[in-house]
N, C-alpha and C positions, 0 to 999 in steps of 0.2 A: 071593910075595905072596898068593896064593887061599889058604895054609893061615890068614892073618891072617884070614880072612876067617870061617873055623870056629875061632874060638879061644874057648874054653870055661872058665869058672871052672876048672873042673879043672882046665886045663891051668897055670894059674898059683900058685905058690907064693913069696907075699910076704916069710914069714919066714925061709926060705933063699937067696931072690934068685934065684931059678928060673923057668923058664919053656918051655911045652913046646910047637914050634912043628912041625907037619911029622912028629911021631912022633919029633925032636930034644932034649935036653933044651938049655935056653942059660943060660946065668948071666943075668942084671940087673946094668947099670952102674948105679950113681948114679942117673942122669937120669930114664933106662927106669924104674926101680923108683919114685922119687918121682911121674913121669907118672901111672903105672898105679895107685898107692896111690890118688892124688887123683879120679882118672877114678872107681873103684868106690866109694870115700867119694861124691862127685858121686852116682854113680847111686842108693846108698842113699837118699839123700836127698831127691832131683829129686824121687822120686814113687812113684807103685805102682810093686811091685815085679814087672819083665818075668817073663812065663811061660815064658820058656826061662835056660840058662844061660850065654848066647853072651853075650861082653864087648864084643860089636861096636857099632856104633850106625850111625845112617842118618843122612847131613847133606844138606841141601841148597844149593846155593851160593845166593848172595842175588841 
């Protein structure tokens, strides 16, 4: 779980359905790869664009 935690544009590659978690490479199911498209579309969008390249995000519960 803590490598999710440093996961890095880098590490992901949408057009092969890759993903590289842990110094691992992993495939993308379906589900995983649609999430992850939408999440980074999402982030383009939401606002300025963050000064680092980590795909993580900060939530707070309500």
């Amino acid at each position: 779980m803590a490598d999710m935690l440093v996961l890095r544009l880098d590490d992901v590659d949408l057009g092969n359905r890759r993903i590289i978690i842990g110094g691992r490479v992993r495939l993308l199911d379906d589900l995983t790869h649609q999430l992850l498209a939408d999440w980074l579309r999402h982030r383009q969008t939401a606002g300025p664009t963050p000064p680092t390249r980590t795909c993580s995000s900060t939530t707070r519960p309500p």
